[in-house]
mmCIF file as gemmi writes it, N, C-alpha and C atoms, coordinates in Angstrom:
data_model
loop_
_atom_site.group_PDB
_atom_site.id
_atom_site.type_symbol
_atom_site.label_atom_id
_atom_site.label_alt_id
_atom_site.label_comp_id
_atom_site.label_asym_id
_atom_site.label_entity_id
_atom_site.label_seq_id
_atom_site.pdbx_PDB_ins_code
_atom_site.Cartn_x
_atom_site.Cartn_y
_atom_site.Cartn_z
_atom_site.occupancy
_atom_site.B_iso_or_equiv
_atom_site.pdbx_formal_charge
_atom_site.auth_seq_id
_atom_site.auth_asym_id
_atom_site.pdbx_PDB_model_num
ATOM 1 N N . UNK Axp A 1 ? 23.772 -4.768 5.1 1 0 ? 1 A 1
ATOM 2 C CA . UNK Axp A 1 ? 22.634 -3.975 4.662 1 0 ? 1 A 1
ATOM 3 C C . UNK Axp A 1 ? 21.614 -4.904 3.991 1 0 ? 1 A 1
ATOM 4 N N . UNK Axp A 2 ? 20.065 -4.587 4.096 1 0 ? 2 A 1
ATOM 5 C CA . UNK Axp A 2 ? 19.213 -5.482 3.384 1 0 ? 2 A 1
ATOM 6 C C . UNK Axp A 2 ? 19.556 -5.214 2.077 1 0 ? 2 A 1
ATOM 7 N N . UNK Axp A 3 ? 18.712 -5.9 1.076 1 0 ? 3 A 1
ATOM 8 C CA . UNK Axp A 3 ? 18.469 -6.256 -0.082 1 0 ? 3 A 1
ATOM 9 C C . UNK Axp A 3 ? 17.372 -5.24 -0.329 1 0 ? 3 A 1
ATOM 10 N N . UNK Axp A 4 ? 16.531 -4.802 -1.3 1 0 ? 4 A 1
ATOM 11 C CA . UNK Axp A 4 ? 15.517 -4.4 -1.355 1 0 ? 4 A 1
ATOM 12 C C . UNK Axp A 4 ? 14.711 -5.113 -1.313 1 0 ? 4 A 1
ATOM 13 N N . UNK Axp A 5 ? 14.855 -6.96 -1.674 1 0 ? 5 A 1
ATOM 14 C CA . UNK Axp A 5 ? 13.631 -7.882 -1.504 1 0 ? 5 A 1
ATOM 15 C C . UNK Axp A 5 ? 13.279 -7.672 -0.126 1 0 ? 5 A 1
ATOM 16 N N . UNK Axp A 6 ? 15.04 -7.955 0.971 1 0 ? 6 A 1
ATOM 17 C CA . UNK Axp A 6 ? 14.104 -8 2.295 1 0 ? 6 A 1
ATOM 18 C C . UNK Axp A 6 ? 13.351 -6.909 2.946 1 0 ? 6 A 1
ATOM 19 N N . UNK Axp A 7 ? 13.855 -5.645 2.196 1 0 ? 7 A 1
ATOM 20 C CA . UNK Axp A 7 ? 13.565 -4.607 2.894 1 0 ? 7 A 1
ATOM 21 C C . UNK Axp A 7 ? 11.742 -4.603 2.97 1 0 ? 7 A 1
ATOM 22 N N . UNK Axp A 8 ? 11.516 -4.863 1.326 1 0 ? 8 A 1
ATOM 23 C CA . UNK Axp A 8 ? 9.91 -5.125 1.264 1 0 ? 8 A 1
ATOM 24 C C . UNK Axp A 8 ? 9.401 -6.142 1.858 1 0 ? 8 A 1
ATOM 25 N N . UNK Axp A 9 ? 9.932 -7.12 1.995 1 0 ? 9 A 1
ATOM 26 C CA . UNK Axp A 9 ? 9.132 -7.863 3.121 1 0 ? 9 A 1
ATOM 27 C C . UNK Axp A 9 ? 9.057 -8.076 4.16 1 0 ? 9 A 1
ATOM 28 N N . UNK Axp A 10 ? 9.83 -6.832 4.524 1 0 ? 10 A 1
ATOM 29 C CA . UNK Axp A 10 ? 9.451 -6.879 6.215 1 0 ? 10 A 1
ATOM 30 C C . UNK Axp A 10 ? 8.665 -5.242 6.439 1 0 ? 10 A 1
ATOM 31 N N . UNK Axp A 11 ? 8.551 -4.812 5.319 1 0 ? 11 A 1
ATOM 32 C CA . UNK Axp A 11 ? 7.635 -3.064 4.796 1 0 ? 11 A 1
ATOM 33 C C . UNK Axp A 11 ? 6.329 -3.153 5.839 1 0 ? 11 A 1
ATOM 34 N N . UNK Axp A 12 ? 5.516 -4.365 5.748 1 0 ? 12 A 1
ATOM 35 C CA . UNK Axp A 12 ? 4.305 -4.353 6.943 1 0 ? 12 A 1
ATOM 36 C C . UNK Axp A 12 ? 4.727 -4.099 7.99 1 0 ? 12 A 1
ATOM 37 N N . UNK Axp A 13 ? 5.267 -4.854 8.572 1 0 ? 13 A 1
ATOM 38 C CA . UNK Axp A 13 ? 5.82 -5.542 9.858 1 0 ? 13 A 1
ATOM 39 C C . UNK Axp A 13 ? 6.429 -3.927 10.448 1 0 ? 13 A 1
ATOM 40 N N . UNK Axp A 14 ? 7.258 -3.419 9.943 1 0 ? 14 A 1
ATOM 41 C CA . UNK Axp A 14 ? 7.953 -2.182 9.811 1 0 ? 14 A 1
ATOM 42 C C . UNK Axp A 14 ? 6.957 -1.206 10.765 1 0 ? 14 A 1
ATOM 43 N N . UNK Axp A 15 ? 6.278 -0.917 9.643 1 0 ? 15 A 1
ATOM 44 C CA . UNK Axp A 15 ? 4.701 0.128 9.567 1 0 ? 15 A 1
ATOM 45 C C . UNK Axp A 15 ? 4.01 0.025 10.62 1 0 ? 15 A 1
ATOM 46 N N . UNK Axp A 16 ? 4.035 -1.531 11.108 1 0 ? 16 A 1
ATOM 47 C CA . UNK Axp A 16 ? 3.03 -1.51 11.827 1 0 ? 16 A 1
ATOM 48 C C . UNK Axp A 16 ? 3.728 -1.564 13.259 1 0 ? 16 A 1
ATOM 49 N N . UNK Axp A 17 ? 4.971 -1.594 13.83 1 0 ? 17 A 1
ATOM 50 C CA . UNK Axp A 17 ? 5.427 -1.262 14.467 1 0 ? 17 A 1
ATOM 51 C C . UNK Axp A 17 ? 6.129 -2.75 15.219 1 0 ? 17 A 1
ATOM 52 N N . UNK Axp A 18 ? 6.402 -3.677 14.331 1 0 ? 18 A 1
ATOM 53 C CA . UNK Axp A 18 ? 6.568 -5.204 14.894 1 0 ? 18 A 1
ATOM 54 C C . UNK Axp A 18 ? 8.394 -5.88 14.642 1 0 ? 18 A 1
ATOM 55 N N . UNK Axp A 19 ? 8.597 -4.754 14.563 1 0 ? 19 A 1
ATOM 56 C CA . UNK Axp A 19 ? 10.322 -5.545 14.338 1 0 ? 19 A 1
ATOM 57 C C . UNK Axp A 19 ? 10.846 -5.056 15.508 1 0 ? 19 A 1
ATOM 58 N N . UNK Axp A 20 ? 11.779 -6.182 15.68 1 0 ? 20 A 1
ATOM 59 C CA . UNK Axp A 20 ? 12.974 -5.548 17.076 1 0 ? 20 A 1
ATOM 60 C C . UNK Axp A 20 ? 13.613 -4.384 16.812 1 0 ? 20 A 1
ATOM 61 N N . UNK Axp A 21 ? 14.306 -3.799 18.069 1 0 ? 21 A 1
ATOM 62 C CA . UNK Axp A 21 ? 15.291 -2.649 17.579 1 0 ? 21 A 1
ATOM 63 C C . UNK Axp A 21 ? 16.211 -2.611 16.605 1 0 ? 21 A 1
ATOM 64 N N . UNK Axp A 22 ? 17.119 -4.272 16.365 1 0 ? 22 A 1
ATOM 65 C CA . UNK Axp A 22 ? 17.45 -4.303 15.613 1 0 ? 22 A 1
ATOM 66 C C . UNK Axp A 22 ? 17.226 -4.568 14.078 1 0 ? 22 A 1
ATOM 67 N N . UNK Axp A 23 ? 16.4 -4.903 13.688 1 0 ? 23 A 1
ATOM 68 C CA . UNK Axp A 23 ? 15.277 -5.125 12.201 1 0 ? 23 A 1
ATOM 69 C C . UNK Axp A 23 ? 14.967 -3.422 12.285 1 0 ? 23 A 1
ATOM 70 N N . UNK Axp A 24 ? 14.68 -3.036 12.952 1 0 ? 24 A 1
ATOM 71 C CA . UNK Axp A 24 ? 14.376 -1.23 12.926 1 0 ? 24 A 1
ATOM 72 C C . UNK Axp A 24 ? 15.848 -0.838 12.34 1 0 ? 24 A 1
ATOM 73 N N . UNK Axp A 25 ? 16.406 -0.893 13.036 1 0 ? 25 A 1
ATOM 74 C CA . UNK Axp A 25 ? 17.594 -0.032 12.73 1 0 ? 25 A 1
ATOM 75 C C . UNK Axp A 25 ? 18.133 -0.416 11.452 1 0 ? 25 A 1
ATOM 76 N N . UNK Axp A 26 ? 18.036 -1.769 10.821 1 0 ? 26 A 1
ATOM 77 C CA . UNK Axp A 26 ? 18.675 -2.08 9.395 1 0 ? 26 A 1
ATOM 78 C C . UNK Axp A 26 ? 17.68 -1.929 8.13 1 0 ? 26 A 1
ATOM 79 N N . UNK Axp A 27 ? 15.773 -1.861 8.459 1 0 ? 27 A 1
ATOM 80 C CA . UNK Axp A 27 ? 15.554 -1.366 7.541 1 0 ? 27 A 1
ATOM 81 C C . UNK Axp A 27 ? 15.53 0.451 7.315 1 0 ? 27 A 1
ATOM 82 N N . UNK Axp A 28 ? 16.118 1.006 8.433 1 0 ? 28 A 1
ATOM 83 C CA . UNK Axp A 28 ? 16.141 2.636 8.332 1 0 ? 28 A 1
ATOM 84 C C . UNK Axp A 28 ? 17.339 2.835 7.853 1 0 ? 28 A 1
ATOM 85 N N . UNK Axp A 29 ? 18.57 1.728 7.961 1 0 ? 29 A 1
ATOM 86 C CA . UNK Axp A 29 ? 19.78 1.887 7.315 1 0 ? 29 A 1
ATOM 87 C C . UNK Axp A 29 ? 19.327 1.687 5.637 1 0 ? 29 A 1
ATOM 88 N N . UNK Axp A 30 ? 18.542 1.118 5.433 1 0 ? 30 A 1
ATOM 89 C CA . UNK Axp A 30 ? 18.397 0.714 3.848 1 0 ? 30 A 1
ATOM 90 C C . UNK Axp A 30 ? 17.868 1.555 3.616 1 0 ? 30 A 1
ATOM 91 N N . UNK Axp A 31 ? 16.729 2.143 3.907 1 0 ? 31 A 1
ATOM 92 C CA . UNK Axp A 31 ? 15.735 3.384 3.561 1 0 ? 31 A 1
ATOM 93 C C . UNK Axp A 31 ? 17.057 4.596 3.259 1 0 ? 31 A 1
ATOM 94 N N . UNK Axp A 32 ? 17.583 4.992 4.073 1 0 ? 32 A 1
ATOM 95 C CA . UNK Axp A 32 ? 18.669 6.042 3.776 1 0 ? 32 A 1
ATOM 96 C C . UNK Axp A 32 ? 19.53 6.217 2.399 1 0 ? 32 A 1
ATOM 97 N N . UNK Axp A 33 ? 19.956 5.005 1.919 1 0 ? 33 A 1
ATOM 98 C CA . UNK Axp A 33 ? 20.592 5.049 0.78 1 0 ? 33 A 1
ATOM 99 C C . UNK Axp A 33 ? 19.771 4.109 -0.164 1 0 ? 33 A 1
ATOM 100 N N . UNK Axp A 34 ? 18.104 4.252 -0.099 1 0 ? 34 A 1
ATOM 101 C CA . UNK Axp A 34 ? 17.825 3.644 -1.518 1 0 ? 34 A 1
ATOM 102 C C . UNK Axp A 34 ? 16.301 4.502 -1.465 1 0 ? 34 A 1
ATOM 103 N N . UNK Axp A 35 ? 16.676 5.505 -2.661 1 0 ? 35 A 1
ATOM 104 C CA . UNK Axp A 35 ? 15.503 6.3 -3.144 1 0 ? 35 A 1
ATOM 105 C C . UNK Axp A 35 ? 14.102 5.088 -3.468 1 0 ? 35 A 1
ATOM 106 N N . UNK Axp A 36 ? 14.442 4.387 -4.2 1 0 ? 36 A 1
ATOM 107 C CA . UNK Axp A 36 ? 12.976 3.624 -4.78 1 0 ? 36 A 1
ATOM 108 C C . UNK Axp A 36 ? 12.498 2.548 -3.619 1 0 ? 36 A 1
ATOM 109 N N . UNK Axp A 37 ? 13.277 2.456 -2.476 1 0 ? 37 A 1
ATOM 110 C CA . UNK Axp A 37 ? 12.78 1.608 -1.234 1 0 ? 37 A 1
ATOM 111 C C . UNK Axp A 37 ? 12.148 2.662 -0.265 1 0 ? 37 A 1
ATOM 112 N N . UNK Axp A 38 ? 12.446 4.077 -0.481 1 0 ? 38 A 1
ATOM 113 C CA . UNK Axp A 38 ? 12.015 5.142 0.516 1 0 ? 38 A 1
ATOM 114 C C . UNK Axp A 38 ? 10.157 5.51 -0.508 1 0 ? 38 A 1
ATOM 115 N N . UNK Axp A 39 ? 10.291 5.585 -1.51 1 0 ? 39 A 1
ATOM 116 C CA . UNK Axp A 39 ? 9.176 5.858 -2.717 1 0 ? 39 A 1
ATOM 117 C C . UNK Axp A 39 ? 8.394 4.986 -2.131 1 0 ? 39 A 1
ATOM 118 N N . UNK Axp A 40 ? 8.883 3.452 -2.013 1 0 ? 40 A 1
ATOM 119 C CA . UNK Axp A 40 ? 7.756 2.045 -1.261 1 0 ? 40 A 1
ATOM 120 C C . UNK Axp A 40 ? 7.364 2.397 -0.465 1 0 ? 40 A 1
ATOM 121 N N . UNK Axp A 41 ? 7.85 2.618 0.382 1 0 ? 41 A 1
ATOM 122 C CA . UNK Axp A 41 ? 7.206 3.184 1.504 1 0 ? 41 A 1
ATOM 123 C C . UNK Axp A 41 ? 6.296 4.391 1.782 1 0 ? 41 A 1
ATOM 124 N N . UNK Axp A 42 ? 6.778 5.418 1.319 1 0 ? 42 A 1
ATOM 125 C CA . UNK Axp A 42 ? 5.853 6.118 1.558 1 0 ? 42 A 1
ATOM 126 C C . UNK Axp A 42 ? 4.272 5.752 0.294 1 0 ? 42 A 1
ATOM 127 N N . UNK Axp A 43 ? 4.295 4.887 -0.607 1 0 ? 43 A 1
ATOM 128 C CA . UNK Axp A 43 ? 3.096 5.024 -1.156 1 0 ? 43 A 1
ATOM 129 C C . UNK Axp A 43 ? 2.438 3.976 -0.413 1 0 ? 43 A 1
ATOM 130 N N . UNK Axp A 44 ? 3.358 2.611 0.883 1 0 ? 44 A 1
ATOM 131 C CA . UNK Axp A 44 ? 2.738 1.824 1.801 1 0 ? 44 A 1
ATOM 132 C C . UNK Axp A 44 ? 1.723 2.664 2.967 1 0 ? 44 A 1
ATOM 133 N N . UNK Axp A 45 ? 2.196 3.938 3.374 1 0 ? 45 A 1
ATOM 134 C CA . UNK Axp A 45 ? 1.925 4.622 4.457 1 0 ? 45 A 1
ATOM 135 C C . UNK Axp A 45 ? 0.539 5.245 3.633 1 0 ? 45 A 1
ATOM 136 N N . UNK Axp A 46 ? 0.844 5.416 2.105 1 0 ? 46 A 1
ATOM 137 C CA . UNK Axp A 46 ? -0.357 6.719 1.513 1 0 ? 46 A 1
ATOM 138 C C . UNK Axp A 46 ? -1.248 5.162 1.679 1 0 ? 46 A 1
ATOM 139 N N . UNK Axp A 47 ? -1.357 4.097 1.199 1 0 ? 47 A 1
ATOM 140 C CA . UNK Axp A 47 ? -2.202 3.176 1.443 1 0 ? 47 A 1
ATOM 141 C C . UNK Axp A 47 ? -2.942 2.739 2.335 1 0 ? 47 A 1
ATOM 142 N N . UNK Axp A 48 ? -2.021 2.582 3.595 1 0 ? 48 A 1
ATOM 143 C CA . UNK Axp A 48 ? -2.703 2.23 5.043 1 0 ? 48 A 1
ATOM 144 C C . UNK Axp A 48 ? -3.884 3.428 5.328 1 0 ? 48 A 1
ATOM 145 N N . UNK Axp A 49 ? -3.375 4.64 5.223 1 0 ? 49 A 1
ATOM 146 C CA . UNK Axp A 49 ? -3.892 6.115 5.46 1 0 ? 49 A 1
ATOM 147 C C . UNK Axp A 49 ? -5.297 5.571 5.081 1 0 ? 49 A 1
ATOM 148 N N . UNK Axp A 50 ? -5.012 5.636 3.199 1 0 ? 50 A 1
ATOM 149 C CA . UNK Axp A 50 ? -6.4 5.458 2.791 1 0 ? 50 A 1
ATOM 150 C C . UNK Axp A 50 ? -7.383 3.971 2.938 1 0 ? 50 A 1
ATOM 151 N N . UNK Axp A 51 ? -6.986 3.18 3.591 1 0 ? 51 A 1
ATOM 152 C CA . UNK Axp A 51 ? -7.792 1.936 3.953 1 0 ? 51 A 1
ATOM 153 C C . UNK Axp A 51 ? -8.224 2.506 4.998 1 0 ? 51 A 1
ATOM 154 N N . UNK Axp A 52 ? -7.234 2.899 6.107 1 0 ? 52 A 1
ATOM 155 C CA . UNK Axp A 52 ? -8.094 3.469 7.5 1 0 ? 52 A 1
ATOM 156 C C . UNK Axp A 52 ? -9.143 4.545 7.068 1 0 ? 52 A 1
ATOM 157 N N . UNK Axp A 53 ? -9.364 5.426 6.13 1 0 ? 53 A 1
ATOM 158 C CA . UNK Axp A 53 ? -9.941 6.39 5.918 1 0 ? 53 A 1
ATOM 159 C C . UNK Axp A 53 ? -11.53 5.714 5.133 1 0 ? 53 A 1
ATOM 160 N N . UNK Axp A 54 ? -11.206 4.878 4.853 1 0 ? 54 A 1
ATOM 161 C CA . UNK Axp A 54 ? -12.726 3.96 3.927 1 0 ? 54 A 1
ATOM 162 C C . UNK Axp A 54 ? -13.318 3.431 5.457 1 0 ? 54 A 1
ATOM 163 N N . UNK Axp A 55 ? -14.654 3.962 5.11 1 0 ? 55 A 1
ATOM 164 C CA . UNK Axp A 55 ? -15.953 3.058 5.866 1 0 ? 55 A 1
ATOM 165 C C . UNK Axp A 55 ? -15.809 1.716 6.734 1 0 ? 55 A 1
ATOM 166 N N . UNK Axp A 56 ? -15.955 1.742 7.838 1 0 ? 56 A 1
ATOM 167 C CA . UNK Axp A 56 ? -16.679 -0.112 7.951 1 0 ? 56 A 1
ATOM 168 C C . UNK Axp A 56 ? -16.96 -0.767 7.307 1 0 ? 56 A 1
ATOM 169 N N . UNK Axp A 57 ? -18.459 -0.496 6.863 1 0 ? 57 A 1
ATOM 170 C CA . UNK Axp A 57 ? -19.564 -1.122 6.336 1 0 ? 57 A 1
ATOM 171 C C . UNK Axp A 57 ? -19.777 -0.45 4.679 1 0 ? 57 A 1
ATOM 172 N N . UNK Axp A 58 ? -19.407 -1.356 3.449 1 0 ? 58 A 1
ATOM 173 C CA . UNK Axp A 58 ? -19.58 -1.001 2.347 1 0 ? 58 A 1
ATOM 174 C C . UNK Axp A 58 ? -20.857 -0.455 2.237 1 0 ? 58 A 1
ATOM 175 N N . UNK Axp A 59 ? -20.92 0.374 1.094 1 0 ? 59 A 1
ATOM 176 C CA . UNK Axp A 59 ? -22.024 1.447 0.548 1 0 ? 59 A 1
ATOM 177 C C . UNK Axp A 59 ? -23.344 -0.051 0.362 1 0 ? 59 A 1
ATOM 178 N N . UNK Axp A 60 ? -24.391 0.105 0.279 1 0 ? 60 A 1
ATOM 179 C CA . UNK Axp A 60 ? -25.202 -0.568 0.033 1 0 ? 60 A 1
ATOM 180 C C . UNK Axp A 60 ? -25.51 -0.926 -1.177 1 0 ? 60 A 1
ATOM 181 N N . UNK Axp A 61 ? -25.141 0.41 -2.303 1 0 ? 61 A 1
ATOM 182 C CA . UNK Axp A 61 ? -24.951 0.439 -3.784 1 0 ? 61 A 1
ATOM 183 C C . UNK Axp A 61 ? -23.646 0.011 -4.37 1 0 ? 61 A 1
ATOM 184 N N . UNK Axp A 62 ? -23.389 -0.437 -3.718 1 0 ? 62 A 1
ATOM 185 C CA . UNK Axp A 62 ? -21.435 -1.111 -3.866 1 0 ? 62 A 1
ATOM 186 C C . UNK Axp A 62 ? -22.014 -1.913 -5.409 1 0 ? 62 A 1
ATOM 187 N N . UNK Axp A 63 ? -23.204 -2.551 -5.748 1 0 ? 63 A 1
ATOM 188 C CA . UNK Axp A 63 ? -23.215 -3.581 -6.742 1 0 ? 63 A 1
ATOM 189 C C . UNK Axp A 63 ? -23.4 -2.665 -8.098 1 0 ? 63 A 1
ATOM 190 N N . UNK Axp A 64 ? -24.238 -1.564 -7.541 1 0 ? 64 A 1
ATOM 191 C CA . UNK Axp A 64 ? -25.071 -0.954 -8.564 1 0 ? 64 A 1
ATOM 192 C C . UNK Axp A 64 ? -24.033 -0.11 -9.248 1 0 ? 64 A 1
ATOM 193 N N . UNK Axp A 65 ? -22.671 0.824 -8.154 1 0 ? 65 A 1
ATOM 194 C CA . UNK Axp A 65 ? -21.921 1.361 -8.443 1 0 ? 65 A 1
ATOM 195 C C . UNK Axp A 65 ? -21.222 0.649 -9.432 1 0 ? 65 A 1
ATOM 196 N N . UNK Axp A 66 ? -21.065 -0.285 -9.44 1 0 ? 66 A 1
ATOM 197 C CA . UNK Axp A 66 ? -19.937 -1.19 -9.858 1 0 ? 66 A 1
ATOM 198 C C . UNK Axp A 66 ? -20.359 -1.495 -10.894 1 0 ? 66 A 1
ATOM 199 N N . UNK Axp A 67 ? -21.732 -1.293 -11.608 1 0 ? 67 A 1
ATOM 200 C CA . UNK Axp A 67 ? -22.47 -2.096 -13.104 1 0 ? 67 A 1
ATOM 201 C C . UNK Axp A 67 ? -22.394 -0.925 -14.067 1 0 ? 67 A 1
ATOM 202 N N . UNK Axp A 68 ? -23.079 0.095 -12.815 1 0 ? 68 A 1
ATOM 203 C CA . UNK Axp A 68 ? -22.822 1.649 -13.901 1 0 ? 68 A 1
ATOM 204 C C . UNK Axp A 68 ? -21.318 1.608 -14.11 1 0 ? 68 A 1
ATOM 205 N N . UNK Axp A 69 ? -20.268 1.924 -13.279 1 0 ? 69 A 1
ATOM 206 C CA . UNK Axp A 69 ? -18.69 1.782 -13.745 1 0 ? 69 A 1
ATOM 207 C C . UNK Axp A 69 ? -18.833 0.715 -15.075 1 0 ? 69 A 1
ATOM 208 N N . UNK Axp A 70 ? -18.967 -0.064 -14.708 1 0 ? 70 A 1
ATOM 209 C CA . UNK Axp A 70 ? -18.245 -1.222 -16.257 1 0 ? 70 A 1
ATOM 210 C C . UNK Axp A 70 ? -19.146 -1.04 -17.276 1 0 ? 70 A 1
ATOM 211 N N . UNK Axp A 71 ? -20.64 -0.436 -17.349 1 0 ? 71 A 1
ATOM 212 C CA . UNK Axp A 71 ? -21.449 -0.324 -18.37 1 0 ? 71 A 1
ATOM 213 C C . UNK Axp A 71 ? -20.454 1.122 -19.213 1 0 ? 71 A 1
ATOM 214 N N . UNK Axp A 72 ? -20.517 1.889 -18.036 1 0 ? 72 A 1
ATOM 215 C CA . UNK Axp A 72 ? -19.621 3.007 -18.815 1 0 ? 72 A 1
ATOM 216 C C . UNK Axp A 72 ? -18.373 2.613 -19.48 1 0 ? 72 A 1
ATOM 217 N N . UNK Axp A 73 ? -17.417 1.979 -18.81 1 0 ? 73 A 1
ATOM 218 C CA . UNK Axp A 73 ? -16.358 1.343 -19.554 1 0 ? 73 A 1
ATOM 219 C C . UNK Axp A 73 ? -16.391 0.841 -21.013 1 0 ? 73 A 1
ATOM 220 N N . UNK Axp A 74 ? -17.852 -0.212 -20.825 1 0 ? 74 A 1
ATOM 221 C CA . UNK Axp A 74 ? -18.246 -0.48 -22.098 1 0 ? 74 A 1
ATOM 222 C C . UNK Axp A 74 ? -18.247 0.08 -23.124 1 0 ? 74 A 1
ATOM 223 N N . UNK Axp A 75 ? -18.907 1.631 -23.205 1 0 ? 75 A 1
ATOM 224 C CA . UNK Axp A 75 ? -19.176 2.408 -23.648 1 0 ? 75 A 1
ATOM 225 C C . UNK Axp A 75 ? -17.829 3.06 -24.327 1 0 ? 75 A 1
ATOM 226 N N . UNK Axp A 76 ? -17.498 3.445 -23.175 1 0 ? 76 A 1
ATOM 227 C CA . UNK Axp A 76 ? -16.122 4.378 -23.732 1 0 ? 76 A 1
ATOM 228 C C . UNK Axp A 76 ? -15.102 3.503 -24.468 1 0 ? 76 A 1
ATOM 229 N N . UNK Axp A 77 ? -14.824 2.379 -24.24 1 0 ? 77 A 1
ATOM 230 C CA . UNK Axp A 77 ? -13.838 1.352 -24.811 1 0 ? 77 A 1
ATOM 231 C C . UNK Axp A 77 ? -14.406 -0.031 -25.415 1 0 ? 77 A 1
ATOM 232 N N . UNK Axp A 78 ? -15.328 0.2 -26.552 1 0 ? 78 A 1
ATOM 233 C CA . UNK Axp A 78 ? -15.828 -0.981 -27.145 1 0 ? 78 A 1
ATOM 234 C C . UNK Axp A 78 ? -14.834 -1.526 -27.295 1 0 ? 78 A 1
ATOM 235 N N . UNK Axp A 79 ? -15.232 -3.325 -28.047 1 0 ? 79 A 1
ATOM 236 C CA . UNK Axp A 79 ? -14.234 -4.305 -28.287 1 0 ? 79 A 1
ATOM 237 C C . UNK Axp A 79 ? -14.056 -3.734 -29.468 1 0 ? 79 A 1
């Protein structure tokens, strides 16, 4: 059975559909009996979801967004 190290590092590879039958079959054997390696995964899948779901081409205000965010930060959490 994997490890949970290997299980996560082969978590891309997995997802994206690139392991042999057998690398398939031993990280679905690990997934079965380890709750916090099945949790990885599915917050890997909520991730991919939401990268595919973001734009091409960043907002044009990507800079401006980003000054108001930290000015507010400022604000709310002085030094």
């Amino acid at each position: 059975m994997l490890t949970c190290k290997e299980q996560v590092a082969r978590s891309s590879d997995y997802l994206e559909g690139q392991l042999s039958f057998r690398e398939k079959l031993m990280v679905r054997h690990h997934l079965m009996f380890c709750p916090n390696c099945r949790r990885f995964m599915r917050q890997m899948r909520l991730m991919q979801a939401t990268l595919k779901a973001l734009p091409e081409q960043a907002d044009e205000n990507v800079d401006a967004l980003a000054e108001r965010l930290a000015e507010q930060r400022r604000k709310d959490n002085p030094l």
